[in-house]
Steps between C-alpha positions, in 0.01 A plus 500: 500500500709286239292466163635268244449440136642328226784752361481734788459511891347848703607518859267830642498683821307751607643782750479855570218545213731361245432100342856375361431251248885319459481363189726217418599309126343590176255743521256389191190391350491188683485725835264701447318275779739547768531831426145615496467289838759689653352836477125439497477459834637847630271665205218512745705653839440807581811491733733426193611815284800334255570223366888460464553228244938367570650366194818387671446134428359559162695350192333547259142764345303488195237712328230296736665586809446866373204470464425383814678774684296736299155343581604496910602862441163572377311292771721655747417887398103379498555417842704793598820312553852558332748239333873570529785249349755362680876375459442469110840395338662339232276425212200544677575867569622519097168387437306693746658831351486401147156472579479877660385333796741752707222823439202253567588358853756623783849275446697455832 
């Protein structure tokens, strides 16, 4: 399922008990929609166990984006589910461990 937004596009697929959320542009304020839309649905399966979230196509993270990944991280652990990052590089992964994000969520 291809989700699209202004700044930012989410490509997720669900296998094996994992949903890969692809993320693709600038990950933003102005996603927060596509974002949220990406995940929500996999919340509620019981079948689903992680959530791996690729940054491999992302350019560019702000504080929002942070956020974000914080509040899913949060939703996720209420529903017994775990949130792992993936392919972070470049200035997103500068910003992701300026922001200690390493000892909050599994980085692959």
């Amino acid at each position: 399922m291809r989700i699209k937004g202004t700044s930012m596009q989410a490509k997720v697929q669900q296998q094996d008990g994992k949903s890969v959320i692809r993320l693709e542009g600038r990950f933003d304020f102005n996603a927060h929609r596509t974002f949220r839309e990406a995940y929500e649905p996999a919340l509620g399966l019981p079948a689903i166990t992680e959530f791996e979230i690729d940054f491999g196509q992302v350019d560019y993270l702000d504080s929002s984006a942070l956020g974000m990944l914080l509040m899913l991280k949060e939703k996720a652990q209420a529903a017994a589910k775990t949130v792992a990052l993936a392919n972070c590089r470049g200035t997103v992964k500068q910003v992701l461990e300026i922001a200690n994000f390493g000892k909050l969520f599994t980085m692959r």
